[in-house]
N, C-alpha and C positions, 0 to 999 in steps of 0.2 A: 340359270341352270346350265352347267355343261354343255354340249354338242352333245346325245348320245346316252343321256339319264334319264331314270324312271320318271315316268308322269306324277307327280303328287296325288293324281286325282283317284288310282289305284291306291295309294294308303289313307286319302279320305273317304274312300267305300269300304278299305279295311276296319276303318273306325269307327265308321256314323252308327249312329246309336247306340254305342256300345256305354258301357262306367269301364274306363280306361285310369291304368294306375301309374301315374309316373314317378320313377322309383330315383328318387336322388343319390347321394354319395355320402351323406351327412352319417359320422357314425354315432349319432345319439338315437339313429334309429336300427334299432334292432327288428330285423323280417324274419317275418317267419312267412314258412309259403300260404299258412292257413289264412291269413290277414290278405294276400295278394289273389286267393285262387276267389276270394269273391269278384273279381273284378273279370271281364271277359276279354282285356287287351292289357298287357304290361307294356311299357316303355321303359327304358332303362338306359343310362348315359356313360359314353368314355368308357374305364377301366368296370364299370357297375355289373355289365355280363359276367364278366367272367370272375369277378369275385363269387357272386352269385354261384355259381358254376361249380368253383373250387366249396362252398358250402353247401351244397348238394342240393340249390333250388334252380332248378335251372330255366326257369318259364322266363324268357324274354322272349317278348312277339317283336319288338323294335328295337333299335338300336340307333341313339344321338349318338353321332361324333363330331370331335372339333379337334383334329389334328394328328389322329390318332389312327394308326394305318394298318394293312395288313391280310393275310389271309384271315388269322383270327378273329378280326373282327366282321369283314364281311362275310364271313361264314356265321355267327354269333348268333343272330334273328333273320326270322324270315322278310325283313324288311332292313334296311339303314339308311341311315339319313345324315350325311353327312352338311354340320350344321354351318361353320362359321365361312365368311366369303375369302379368309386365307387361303391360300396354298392349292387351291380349285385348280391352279395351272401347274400343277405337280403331280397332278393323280393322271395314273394311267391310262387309256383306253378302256380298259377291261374293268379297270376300279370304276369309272364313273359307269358304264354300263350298268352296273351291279346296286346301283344307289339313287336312294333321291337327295335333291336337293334343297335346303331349306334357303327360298328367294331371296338375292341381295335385297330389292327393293324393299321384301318386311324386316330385314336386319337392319337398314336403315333408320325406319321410321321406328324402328325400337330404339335404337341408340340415341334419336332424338328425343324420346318420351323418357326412359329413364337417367338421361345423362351422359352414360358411360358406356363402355364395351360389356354388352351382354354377354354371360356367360353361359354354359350351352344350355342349360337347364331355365335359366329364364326364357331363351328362344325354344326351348323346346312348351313351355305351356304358352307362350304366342304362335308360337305354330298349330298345336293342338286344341287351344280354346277356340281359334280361327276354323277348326275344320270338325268341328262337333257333330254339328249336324242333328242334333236329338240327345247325343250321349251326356255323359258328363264324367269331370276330371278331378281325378283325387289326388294329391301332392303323398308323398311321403320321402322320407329322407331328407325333405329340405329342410333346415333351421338358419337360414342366409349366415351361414360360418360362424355358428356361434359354439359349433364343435368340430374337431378335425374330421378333413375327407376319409374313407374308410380305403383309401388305396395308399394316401399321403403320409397319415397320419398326422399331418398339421393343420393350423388354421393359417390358410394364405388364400385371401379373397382375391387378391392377385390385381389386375386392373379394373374390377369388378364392385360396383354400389353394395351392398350388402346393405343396406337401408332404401335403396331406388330399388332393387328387385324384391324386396319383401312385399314393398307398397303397389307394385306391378301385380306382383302375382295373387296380393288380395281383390286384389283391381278386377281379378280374371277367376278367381277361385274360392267360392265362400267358404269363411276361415271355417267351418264345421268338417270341413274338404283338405285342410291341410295338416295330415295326420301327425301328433307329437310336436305340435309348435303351442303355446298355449298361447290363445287368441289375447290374452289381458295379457300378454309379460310385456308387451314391445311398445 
């Protein structure tokens, strides 16, 4: 973590025990807020808020980012998390004040288990299966790129397993838990 950023252990009391919904980018999932307001924590990734936003749901309680900068965003949720160990010597004073940080050391040991450069959504359910606590985590929006991102509109997995993070996140999330992927296709 930075010099000067949020303790994580404030957004693992924000969570514990909660059903926490983590809202991926995948656009073969269509949200509605009805589907989302069962859940008592939203988490939401990258450009994910403020699409949201612009389609008039606007419940993000968190926000993953990995690169992505701004008033915009850290104003977005009541919490951010900036995820990947890039660019950490780029942010301002004021920006890491404002944010937590998601630990080099478990970024590591992720990229050693799935292979590759994690991408923010897989460290984001490594982050948050690690800090449960009682609750439990519901996937949505992920289908590991087998539909364009809903800000890209491409399918670019980019430097990212799309077969090692599917297998991670059943690893971490039982498939009844990962909404709009059918547990039999893969």
């Amino acid at each position: 973590m930075p010099e000067g950023g949020k303790n994580l252990s404030a957004l693992s009391e924000a969570m514990a025990g909660k059903s926490i919904a983590l809202v991926g980018n995948a656009s073969s999932f269509v949200e509605t807020p009805k589907t989302l307001e069962r859940h008592q924590f939203v988490i939401r990734m990258n450009k994910g808020a403020h699409i949201a936003s612009e389609k008039g749901n606007l419940r993000t309680d968190c926000l993953l980012i990995s690169a992505f900068r701004g008033k915009k965003y850290l104003e977005a949720a009541p919490h951010v998390v900036w995820m990947t160990p890039k660019k950490r010597d780029e942010l301002s004073v004021k920006e890491i004040a404002t944010m937590y940080f998601y630990p080099v050391p478990a970024w590591e040991e992720l990229f050693a288990e799935i292979g590759d450069r994690p991408s923010t959504g897989c460290m984001g359910i490594d982050l948050i299966s690690r800090r449960l606590r009682g609750g439990e985590l519901w996937l949505y929006g992920f289908d590991f790129w087998q539909s364009p991102t809903t800000y890209t509109g491409v399918i670019r997995p980019g430097p990212h397993s799309p077969d090692a993070e599917e297998r991670f996140a059943r690893s971490r999330v039982p498939s009844s838990q990962i909404v709009g992927l059918d547990a039999s296709s893969r």
